[in-house]
C-alpha positions in Angstrom: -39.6 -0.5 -17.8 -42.0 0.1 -20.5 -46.1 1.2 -20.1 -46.8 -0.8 -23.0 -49.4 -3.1 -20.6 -52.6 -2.5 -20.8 -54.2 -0.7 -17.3 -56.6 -3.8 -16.9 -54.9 -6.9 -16.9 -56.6 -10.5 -16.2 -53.5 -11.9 -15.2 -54.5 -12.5 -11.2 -50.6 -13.5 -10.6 -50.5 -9.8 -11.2 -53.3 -8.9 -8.5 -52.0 -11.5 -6.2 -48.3 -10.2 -6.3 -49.5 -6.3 -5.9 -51.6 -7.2 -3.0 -48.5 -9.2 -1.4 -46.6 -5.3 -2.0 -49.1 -3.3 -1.3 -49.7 -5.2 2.4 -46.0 -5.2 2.8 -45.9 -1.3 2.4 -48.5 -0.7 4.1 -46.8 -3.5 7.1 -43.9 -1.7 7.0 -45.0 1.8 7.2 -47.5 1.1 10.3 -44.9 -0.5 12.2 -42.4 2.5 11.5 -45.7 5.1 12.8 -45.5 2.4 16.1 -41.9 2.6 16.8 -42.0 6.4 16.0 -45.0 7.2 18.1 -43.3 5.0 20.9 -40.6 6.9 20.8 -41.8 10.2 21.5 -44.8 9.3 23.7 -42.0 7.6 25.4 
C-alpha cells in the first residue's frame, strides 16, 4: 500500500467507508468490554 494519497481527500465514498470501519471497531470492541465485564462481574 502506498501513502501516495493526499491526507485530505474529497472523495466522500472514502469518509463513508471509514465511518462504516471505524463504527464496526468501535461495535466490536464495546461488545467484547460487555462480554468481558459479564464475565467477571459474573
Amino acid at each position: 500500500m502506498s501513502n501516495q494519497t493526499p491526507r485530505r481527500t474529497g472523495n466522500p465514498l472514502a469518509i463513508v467507508l471509514w465511518v462504516i470501519v471505524g463504527a464496526g471497531l468501535v461495535y466490536g470492541v464495546s461488545q467484547t468490554v460487555i462480554k468481558a465485564s459479564a464475565l467477571f462481574t459474573g
